[in-house]
KOLROKE-174416 format. One line per field, with one value per residue (C-alpha): residue number from 1; residue in three letters; x, y, z. Coordinates in steps of 0.05 Angstrom, whole numbers, plus 5000, padded with zeros to 4 digits. Layout:
// residues N
k = (NUM/...)
r = (Ala/...)
c1 = (X/...)
c2 = (Y/...)
c3 = (Z/...)
// end
This chain:
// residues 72
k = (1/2/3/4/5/6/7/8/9/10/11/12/13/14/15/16/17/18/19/20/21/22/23/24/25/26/27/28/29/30/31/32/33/34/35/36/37/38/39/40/41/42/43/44/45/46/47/48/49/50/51/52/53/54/55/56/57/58/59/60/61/62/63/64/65/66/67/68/69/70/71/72)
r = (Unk/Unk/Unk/Unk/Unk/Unk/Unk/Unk/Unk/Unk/Unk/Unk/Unk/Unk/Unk/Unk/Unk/Unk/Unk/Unk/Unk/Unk/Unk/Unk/Unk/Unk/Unk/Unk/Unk/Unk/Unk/Unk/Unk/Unk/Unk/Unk/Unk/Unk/Unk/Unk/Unk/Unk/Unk/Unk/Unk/Unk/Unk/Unk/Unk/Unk/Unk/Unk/Unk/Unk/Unk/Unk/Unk/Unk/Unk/Unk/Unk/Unk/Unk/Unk/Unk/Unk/Unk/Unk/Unk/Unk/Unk/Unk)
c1 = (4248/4173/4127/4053/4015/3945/3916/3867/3806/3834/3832/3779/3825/3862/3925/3989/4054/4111/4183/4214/4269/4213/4204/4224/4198/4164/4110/4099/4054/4002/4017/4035/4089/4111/4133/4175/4110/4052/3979/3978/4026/4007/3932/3954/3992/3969/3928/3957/3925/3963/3914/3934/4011/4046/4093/4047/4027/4110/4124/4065/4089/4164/4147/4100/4154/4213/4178/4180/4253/4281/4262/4260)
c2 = (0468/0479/0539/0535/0587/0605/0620/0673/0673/0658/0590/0592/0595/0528/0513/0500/0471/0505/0501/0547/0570/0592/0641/0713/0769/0772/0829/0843/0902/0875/0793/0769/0725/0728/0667/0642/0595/0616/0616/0547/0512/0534/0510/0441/0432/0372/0398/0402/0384/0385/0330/0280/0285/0234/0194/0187/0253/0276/0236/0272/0333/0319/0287/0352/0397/0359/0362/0445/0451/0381/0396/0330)
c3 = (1312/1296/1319/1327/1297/1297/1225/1256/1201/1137/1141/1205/1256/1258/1286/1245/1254/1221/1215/1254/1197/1150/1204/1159/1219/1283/1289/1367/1358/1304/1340/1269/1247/1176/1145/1075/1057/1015/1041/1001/1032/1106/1083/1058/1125/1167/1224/1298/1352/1412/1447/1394/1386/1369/1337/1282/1269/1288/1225/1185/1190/1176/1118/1098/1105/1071/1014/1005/1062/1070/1144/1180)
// end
Protein backbone atom coordinates (compact mmCIF):
# COMPACT_ATOMS: atom_id res chain seq x y z
CA UNK A 1 0.00 0.00 0.00
CA UNK A 2 2.99 2.44 0.41
CA UNK A 3 6.17 2.74 -1.85
CA UNK A 4 9.49 4.03 -0.65
CA UNK A 5 11.06 6.48 -2.73
CA UNK A 6 14.25 8.10 -2.66
CA UNK A 7 14.02 12.06 -3.08
CA UNK A 8 17.48 12.04 -4.95
CA UNK A 9 18.84 15.82 -4.24
CA UNK A 10 15.96 17.99 -3.98
CA UNK A 11 15.34 17.55 -0.68
CA UNK A 12 19.07 15.86 0.01
CA UNK A 13 18.34 12.59 -0.63
CA UNK A 14 15.95 11.34 2.11
CA UNK A 15 13.71 8.63 2.04
CA UNK A 16 9.91 8.95 1.74
CA UNK A 17 6.97 6.92 2.30
CA UNK A 18 4.21 7.29 -0.13
CA UNK A 19 0.96 5.92 -0.89
CA UNK A 20 1.09 3.71 -3.44
CA UNK A 21 -2.30 5.10 -5.34
CA UNK A 22 -0.69 8.56 -5.76
CA UNK A 23 1.51 6.63 -7.94
CA UNK A 24 0.51 8.49 -11.71
CA UNK A 25 3.66 6.70 -14.00
CA UNK A 26 6.63 4.65 -13.58
CA UNK A 27 9.75 5.87 -15.64
CA UNK A 28 12.20 2.73 -16.06
CA UNK A 29 14.66 4.42 -18.32
CA UNK A 30 15.31 7.83 -16.43
CA UNK A 31 14.48 5.49 -12.59
CA UNK A 32 11.76 8.15 -11.78
CA UNK A 33 8.45 7.70 -10.38
CA UNK A 34 5.91 10.38 -10.94
CA UNK A 35 3.51 10.95 -8.33
CA UNK A 36 -0.19 12.99 -7.78
CA UNK A 37 1.58 15.03 -4.68
CA UNK A 38 3.37 18.31 -4.97
CA UNK A 39 7.05 18.79 -3.98
CA UNK A 40 5.36 20.25 -0.71
CA UNK A 41 3.60 17.64 0.41
CA UNK A 42 6.36 14.84 -0.32
CA UNK A 43 8.76 17.47 1.81
CA UNK A 44 6.39 17.76 4.80
CA UNK A 45 6.19 13.85 4.85
CA UNK A 46 7.41 12.25 8.10
CA UNK A 47 10.77 10.74 7.46
CA UNK A 48 11.30 6.83 6.96
CA UNK A 49 13.69 5.05 8.36
CA UNK A 50 13.44 1.56 7.89
CA UNK A 51 15.69 0.82 11.21
CA UNK A 52 12.98 2.49 13.31
CA UNK A 53 9.57 1.15 12.03
CA UNK A 54 7.03 0.86 14.02
CA UNK A 55 3.83 1.01 15.27
CA UNK A 56 4.42 4.48 16.12
CA UNK A 57 5.81 5.83 13.21
CA UNK A 58 2.99 3.24 11.02
CA UNK A 59 0.45 5.51 12.67
CA UNK A 60 2.51 8.78 11.67
CA UNK A 61 2.32 8.30 8.41
CA UNK A 62 -1.38 7.18 8.12
CA UNK A 63 -2.39 9.98 9.80
CA UNK A 64 -0.06 12.25 7.26
CA UNK A 65 -1.62 10.94 4.37
CA UNK A 66 -5.37 10.94 5.38
CA UNK A 67 -5.14 14.30 5.61
CA UNK A 68 -4.45 15.03 1.60
CA UNK A 69 -6.19 10.87 0.42
CA UNK A 70 -8.04 9.58 3.43
CA UNK A 71 -5.35 6.78 3.08
CA UNK A 72 -5.23 4.92 6.31
Amino acid sequence: SYLVVDTGFWIFGKKRLIPAGVVSAVDHDSKSVHVNMTKEQIKSAPDYDRDDWNDQSRTRHSDYYATYYGVR
